[in-house]
LUMROSE-523132 format. One record per residue (C-alpha): y, z, x; residue number from 1. Coordinates in Angstrom, 2 decimals. Layout:
% residues N
v, w, u, resi
Y, Z, X, NUM
...
This chain:
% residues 481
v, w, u, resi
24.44, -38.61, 17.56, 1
22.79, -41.61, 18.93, 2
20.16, -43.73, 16.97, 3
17.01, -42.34, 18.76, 4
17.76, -38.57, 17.88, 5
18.76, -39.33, 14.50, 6
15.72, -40.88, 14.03, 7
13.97, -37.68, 15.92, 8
16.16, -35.39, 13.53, 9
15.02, -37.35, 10.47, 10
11.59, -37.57, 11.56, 11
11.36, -33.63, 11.86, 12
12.72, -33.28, 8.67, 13
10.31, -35.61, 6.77, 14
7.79, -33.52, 8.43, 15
8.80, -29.95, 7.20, 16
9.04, -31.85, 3.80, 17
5.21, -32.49, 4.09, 18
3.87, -29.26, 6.30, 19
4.70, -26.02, 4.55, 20
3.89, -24.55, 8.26, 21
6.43, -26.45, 9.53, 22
8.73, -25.31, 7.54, 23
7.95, -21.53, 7.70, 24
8.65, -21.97, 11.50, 25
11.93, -23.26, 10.83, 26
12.58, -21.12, 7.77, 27
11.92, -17.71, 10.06, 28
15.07, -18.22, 12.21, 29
16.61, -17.80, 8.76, 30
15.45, -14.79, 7.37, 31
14.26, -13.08, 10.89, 32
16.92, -14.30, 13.43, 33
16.64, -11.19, 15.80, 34
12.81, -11.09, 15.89, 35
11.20, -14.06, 17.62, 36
8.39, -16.25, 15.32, 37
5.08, -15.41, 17.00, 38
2.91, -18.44, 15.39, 39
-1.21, -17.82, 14.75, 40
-4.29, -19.86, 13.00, 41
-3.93, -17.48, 10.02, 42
-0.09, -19.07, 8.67, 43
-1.16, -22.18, 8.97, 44
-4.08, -21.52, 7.16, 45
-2.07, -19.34, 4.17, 46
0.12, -22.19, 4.05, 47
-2.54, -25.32, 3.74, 48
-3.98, -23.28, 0.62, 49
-0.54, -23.11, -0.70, 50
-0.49, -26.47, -0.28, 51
-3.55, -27.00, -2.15, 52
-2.33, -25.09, -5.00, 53
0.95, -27.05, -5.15, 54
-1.24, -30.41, -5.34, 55
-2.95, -28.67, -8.01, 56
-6.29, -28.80, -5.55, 57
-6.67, -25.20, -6.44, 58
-5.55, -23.18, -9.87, 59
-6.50, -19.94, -8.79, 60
-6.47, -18.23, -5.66, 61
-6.84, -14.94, -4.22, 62
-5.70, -14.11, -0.32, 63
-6.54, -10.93, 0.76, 64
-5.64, -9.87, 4.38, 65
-3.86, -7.05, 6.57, 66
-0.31, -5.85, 5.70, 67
2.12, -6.69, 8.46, 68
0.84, -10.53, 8.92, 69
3.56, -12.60, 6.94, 70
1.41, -12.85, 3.63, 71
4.55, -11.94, 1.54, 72
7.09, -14.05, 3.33, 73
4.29, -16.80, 3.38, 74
3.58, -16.60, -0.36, 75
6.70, -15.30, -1.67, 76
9.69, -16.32, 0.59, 77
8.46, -19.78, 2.35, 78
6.51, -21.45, -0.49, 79
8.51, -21.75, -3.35, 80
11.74, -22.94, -1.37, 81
9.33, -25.73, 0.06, 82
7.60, -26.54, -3.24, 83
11.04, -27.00, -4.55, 84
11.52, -29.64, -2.03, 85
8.74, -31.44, -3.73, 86
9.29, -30.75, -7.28, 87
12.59, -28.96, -7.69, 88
11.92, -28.16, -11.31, 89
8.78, -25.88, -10.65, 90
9.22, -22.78, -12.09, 91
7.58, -19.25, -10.18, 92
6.88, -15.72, -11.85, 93
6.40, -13.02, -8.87, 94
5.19, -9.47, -9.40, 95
5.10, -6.62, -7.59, 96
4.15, -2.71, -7.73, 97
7.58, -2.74, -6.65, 98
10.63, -3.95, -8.10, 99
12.51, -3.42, -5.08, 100
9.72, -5.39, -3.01, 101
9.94, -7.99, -5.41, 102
13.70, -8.35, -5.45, 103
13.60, -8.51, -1.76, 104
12.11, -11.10, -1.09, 105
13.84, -13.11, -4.01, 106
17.19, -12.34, -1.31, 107
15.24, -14.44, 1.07, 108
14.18, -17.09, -0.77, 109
17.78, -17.41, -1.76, 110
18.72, -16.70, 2.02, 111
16.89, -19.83, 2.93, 112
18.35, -21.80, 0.25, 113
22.10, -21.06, 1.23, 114
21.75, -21.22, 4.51, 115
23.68, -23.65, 6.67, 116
20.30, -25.30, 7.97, 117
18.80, -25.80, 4.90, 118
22.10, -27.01, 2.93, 119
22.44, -29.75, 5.55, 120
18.91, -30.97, 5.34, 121
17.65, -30.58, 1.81, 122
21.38, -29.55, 0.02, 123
20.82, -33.14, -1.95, 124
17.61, -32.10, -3.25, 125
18.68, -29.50, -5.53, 126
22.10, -27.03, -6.15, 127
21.27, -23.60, -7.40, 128
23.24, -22.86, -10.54, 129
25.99, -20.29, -10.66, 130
25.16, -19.15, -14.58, 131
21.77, -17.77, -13.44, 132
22.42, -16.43, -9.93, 133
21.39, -12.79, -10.21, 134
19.16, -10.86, -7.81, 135
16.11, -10.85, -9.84, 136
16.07, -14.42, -11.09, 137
18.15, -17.89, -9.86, 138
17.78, -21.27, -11.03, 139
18.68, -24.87, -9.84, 140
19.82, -27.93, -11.04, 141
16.79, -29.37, -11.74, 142
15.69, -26.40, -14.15, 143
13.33, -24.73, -11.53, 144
13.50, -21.09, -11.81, 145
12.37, -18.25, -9.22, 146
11.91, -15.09, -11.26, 147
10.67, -11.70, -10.49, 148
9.82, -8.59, -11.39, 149
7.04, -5.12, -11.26, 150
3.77, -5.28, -12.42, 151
4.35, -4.64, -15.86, 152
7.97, -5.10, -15.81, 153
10.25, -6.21, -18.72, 154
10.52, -9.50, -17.13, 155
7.36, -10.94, -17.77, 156
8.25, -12.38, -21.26, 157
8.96, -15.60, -19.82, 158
6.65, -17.84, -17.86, 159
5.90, -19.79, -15.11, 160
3.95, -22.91, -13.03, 161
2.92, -20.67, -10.71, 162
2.12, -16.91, -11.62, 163
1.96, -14.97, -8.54, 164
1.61, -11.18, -7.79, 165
2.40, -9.89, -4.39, 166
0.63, -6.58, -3.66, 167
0.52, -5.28, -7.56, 168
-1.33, -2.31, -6.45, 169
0.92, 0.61, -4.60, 170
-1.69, 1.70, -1.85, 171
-0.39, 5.75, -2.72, 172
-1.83, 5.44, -6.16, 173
-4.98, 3.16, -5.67, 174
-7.28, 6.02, -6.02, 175
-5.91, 6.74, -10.04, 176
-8.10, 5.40, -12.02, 177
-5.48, 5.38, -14.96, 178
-2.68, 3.43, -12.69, 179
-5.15, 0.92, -11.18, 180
-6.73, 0.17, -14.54, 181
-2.97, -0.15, -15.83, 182
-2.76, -3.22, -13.25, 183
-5.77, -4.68, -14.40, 184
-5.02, -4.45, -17.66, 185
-1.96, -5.97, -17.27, 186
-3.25, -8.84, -15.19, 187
-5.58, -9.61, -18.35, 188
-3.56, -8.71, -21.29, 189
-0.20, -9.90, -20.20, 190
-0.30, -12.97, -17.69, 191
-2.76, -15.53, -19.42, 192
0.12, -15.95, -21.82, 193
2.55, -16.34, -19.29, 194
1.66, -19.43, -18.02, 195
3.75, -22.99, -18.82, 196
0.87, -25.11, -18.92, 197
-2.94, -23.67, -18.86, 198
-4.45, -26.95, -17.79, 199
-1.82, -27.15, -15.35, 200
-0.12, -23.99, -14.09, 201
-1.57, -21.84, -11.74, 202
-2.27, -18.49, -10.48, 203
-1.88, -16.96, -7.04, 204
-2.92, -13.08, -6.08, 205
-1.95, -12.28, -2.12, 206
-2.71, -8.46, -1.56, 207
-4.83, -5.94, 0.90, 208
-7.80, -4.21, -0.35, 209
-7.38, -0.66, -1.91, 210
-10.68, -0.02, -3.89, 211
-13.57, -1.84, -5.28, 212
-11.92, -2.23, -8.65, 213
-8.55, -3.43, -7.75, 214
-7.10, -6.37, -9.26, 215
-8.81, -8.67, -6.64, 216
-12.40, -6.80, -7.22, 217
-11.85, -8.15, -11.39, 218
-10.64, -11.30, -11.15, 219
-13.03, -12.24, -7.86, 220
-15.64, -11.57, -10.86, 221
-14.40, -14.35, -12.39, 222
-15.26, -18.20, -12.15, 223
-13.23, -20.05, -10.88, 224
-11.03, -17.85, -8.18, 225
-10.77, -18.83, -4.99, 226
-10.89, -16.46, -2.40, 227
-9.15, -16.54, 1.04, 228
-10.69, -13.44, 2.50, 229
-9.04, -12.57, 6.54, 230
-10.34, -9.98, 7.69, 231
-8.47, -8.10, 10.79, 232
-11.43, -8.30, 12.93, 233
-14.10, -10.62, 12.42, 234
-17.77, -8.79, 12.22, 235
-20.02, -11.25, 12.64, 236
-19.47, -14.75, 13.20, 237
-17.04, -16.53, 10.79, 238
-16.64, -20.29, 10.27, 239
-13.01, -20.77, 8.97, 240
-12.12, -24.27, 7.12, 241
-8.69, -25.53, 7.28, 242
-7.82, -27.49, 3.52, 243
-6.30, -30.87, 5.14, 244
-8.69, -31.13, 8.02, 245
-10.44, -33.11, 5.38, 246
-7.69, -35.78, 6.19, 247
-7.82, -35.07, 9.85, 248
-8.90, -36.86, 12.62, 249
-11.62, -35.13, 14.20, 250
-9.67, -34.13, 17.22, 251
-7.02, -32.90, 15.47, 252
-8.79, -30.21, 13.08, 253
-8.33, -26.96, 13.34, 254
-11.40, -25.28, 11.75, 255
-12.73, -23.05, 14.12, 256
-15.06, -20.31, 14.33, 257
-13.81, -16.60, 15.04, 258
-16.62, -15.22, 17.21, 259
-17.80, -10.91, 16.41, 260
-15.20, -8.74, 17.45, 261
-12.23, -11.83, 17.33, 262
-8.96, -9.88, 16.40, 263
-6.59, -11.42, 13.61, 264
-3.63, -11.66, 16.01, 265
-4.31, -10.61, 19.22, 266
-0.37, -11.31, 20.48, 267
0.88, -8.99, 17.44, 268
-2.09, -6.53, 17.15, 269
-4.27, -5.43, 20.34, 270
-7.44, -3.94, 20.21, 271
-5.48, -1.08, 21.30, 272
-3.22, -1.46, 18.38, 273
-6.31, -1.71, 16.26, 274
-8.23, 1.34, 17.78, 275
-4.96, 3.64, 16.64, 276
-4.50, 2.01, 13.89, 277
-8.03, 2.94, 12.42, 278
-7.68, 6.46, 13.57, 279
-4.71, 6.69, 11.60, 280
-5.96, 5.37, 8.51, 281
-9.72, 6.74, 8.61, 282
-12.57, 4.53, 8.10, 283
-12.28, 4.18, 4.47, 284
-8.41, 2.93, 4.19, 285
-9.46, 0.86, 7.60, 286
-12.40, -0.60, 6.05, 287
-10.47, -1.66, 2.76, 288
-7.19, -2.24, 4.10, 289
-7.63, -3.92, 7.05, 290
-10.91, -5.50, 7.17, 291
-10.77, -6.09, 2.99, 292
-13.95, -3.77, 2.57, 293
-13.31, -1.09, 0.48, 294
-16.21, 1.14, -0.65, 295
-16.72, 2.92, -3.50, 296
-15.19, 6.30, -5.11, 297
-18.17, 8.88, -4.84, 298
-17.72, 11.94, -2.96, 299
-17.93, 12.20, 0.87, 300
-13.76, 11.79, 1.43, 301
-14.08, 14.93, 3.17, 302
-17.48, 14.71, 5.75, 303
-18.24, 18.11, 7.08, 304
-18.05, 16.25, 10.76, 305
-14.73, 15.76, 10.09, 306
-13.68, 19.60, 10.89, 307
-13.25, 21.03, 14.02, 308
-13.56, 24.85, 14.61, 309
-11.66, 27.69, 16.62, 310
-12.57, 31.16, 17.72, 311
-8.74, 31.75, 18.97, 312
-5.74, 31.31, 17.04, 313
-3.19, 29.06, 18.88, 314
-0.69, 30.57, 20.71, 315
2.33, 28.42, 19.64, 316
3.26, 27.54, 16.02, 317
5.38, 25.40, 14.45, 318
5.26, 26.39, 11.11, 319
3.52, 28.74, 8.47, 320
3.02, 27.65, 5.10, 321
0.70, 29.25, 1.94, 322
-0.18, 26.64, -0.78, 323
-1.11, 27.64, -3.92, 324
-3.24, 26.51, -6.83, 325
-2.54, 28.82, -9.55, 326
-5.04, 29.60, -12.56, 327
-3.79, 32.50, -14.93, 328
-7.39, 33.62, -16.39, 329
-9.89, 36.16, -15.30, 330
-12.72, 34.62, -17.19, 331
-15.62, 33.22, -15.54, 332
-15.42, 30.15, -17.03, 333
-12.13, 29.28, -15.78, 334
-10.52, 27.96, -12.54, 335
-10.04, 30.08, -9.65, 336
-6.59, 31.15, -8.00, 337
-6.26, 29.86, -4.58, 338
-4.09, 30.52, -1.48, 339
-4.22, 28.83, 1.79, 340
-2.52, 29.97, 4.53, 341
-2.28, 27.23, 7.84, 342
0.01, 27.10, 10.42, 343
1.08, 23.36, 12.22, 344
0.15, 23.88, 15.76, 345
0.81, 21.19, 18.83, 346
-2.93, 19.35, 18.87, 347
-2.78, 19.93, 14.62, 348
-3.40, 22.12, 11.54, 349
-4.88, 25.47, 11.69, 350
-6.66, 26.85, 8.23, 351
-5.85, 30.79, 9.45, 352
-6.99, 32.03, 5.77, 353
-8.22, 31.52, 2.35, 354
-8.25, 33.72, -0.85, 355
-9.92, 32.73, -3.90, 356
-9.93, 35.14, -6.92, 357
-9.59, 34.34, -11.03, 358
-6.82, 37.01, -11.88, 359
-4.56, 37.80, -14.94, 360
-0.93, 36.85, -14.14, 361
0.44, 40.38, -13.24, 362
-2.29, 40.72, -10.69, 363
-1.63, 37.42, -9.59, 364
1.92, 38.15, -8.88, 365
1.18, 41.46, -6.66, 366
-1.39, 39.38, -4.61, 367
0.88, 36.53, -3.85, 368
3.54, 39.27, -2.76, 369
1.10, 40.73, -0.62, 370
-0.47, 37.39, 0.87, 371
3.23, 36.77, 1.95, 372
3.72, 40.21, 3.53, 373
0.54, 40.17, 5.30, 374
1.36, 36.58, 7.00, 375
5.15, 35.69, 7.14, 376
5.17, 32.17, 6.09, 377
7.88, 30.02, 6.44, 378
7.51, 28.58, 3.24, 379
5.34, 29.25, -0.23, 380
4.19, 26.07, -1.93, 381
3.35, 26.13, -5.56, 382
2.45, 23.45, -7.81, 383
5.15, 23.54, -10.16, 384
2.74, 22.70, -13.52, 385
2.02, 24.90, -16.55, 386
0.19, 27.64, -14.97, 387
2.07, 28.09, -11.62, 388
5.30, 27.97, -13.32, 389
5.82, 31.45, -14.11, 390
4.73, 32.72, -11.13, 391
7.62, 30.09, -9.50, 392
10.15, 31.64, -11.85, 393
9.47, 35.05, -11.61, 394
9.15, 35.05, -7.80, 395
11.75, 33.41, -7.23, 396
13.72, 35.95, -9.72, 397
12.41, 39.07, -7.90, 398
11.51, 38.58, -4.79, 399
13.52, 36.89, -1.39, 400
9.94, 34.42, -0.61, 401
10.94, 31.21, 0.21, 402
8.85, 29.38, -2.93, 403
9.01, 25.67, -2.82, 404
7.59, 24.01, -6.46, 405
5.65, 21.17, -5.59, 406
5.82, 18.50, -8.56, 407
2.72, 15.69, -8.01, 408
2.90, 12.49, -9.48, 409
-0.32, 11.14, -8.12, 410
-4.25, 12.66, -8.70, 411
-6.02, 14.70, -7.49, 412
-8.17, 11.78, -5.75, 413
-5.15, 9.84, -4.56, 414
-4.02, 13.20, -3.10, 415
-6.86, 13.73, -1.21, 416
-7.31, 10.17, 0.20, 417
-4.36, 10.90, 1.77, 418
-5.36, 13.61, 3.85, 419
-8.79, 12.52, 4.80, 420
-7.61, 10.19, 7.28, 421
-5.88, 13.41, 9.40, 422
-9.17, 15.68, 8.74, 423
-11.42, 12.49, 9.97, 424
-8.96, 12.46, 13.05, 425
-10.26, 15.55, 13.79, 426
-6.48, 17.42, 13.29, 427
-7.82, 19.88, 11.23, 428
-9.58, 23.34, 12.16, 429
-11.32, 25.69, 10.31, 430
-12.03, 29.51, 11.70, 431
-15.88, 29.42, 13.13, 432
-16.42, 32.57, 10.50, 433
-14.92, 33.41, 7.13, 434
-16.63, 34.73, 4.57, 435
-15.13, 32.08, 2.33, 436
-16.17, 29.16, 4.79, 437
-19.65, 28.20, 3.03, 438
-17.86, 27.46, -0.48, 439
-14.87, 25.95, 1.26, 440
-16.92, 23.71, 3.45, 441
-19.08, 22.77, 0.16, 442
-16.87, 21.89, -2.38, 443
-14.75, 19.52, 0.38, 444
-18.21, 17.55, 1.09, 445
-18.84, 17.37, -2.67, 446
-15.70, 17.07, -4.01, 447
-14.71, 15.03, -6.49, 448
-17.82, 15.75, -7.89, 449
-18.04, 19.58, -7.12, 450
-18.13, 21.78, -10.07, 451
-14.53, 22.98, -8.86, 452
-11.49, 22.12, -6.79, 453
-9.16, 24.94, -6.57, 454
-9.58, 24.85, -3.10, 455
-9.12, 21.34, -2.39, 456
-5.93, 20.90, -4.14, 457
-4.72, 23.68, -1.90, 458
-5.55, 22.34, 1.12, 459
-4.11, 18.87, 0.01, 460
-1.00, 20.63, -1.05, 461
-0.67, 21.84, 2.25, 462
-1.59, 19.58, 4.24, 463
0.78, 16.59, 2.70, 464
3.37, 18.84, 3.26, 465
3.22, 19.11, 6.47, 466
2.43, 15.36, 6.73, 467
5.87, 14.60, 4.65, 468
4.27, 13.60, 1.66, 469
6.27, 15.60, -0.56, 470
10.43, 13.96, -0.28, 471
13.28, 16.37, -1.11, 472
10.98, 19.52, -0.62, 473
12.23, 20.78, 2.81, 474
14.70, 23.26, 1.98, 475
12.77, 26.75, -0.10, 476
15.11, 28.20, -2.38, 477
15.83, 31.75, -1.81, 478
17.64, 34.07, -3.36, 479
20.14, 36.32, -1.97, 480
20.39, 39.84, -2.37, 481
């Protein structure tokens, strides 16, 4: 190599050493070789307030953007490989609702670390030791430590620099008011006595908006947070203020303003891209998720507008499925009984019928035998809890229905969030008459505040069934004769 490109080479290098940008560019053909690095105003940005954190400009921050922009591999991969190029014996805590999420990208920080391109450039900064090595955790030579683990994980007893959680929320579950709170909690009780150094050490949230109290809607209550808010498209006119264009000359800034209507990405994410991608989610999960709005828990996740309607019953099915929510009392005080029967048709799902009754169990056995004969489903769905477990048993003991328990692990909020999005679409169609259409319709616009929701849970049942909600149910079990 001649004198002028070693002296390019060494130039380049000094300058990844001072531009955590720079470095994520050269850190991508790394950990994505196959997938070419499409650059965009929003890294840079990510990675000058990572900067400022690592200068200790900042001791708290809070990014919330739109999944599927590089905020993990920004926060979690990039930055603490370059910080260690600075101070090699800074030590990092990451969290996740995951542990698998979390332990991924601790592979590619440690990717980018024993790569051939980084060992030739920075391998006399810093050796990672072969004592502490392990998926989960690795250390270096200069006592810096990468550590991580789930929100709430075992791991946590030791501490950090820099306490970071990456998405602690898992989007399925952001509806619970028990699991969010657990996060929260956790976040309060847990990580102010995790960090090395109070006066020093700092803390670093990076997640998209679920709900008005998720972790970011407590600690942005806070003094002292600050908050890098991107949303995926701009709604009114939005300055945005680079960190080191402080230090800039003024033709080389790069604050700009994003005009109403400016997309995040535009070369990643079209308005196309964005059109589908808010009929997919519904304008709730697209408010919160993409454009970091969420609103608040309060009825109206199923809008009456939402339904569509049908005088003739389509002509070509897919499947027929009953779902049932099972109560075991005749009393008027307690929950009603409720079978759905829809079929999956080509343009979506089709509610054929609905019967509601409150029933002692022996009854409730000779109706579900005769709901099956008079339809043919495919498959029976039950929820497999206290009071739909005998009916399971014995039905699956004496008759040949193809029963499928359904166990939940999620509300029955979270379980409905995740249907309104295909009812908003407009997938879902209810019979122009039923006599059981006025209750239906009201407890769905009222719900979860309706005085019950036997009926709901059916439909959800159902309807995340079809959707694939439910892994490992797809086969009834039927017994032979």
């Amino acid at each position: 190599m001649n004198s002028c490109c070693y002296d390019q080479a060494a130039l380049e290098i000094s300058l990844i050493k001072k531009s955590l940008h720079r470095f994520a560019i050269k850190a991508w053909e790394v950990v994505e070789p196959a997938t070419e690095f499409i650059d965009n105003w929003h890294i840079q940005l990510i990675c000058e307030y990572l900067e400022a954190v690592s200068k200790k400009e900042i001791k708290k921050l809070v990014i919330n953007m739109p999944p599927r922009h590089m905020k993990s591999l920004c926060v979690s991969v990039f930055w603490p490989v370059w910080e260690w190029l600075q101070n090699p014996a800074s030590r990092f805590v990451f969290a996740s609702y995951s542990g698998n999420l979390a332990i991924r990208d601790s592979l590619k920080c440690r990717r980018i670390i024993e790569s051939p391109w980084f060992q030739r450039n920075f391998g006399n900064i810093f050796k990672l030791t072969t004592d502490q090595n392990v998926k989960s955790k690795f250390e270096n030579d200069k006592t810096g430590v990468r550590l991580c683990t789930s929100v709430g994980g075992g791991n946590t007893g030791e501490g950090g620099d820099y306490v970071c959680s990456d998405d602690p929320h898992n989007l399925k579950e952001i509806h619970s008011d028990l699991i969010r709170e657990g996060v929260i909690r956790w976040w309060k009780e847990v990580i102010p006595t995790r960090t090395n150094d109070p006066k020093k050490s700092a803390k670093v949230i990076v997640m998209q908006r679920g709900h008005q109290k998720d972790l970011s809607g407590y600690v942005l209550k806070e003094q002292g947070y600050t908050h890098l808010n991107i949303k995926g498209v701009a709604k009114k006119k939005t300055f945005v203020e680079f960190p080191k264009d402080k230090f800039r000359k003024e033709k080389d800034k790069k604050s700009f303003t994003r005009e109403e209507g400016h997309l995040l990405c535009e070369k990643r994410f079209s308005q196309d891209d964005i059109d589908e991608l808010k009929m997919a989610l519904g304008a709730n999960a697209f408010a919160a998720q993409i454009q970091q709005e969420p609103s608040p828990d309060g009825g109206a996740i199923f809008k009456r507008k939402y339904w569509r309607y049908y005088n003739v019953k389509p002509n070509e099915v897919e499947t027929t499925i009953q779902s049932w929510d099972t109560a075991f009392k005749a009393k008027k005080e307690n929950d009603y009984s409720v079978c759905i029967t829809m079929v999956k048709a080509k343009n979506g799902y089709y509610l054929l019928d609905l019967w509601r009754d409150r029933l002692e169990f022996p009854e409730l056995k000779r109706q579900a035998v005769a709901l099956y004969e008079k339809f043919s489903p495919d498959i029976v769905l039950i929820e497999d809890k206290a009071s739909g477990q005998s009916l399971i048993q014995e039905m699956q003991r004496d008759t040949v229905i193809p029963i499928i328990p359904i166990k939940v692990d999620t509300d029955k909020i979270s379980r409905a969030h995740s249907v309104s999005p295909t009812c908003e679409a407009g997938n879902v169609f209810l019979p122009e008459k039923g006599n059981w259409l006025a209750d239906f319709l009201e407890e769905c616009e009222f719900f979860p505040n309706s005085e019950h929701d036997d009926q709901v849970d059916a439909l959800t049942q159902a309807i995340n069934y079809f959707l694939g909600f439910y892994k490992g149910y797809s086969e009834p079990r039927i017994r032979s004769l």
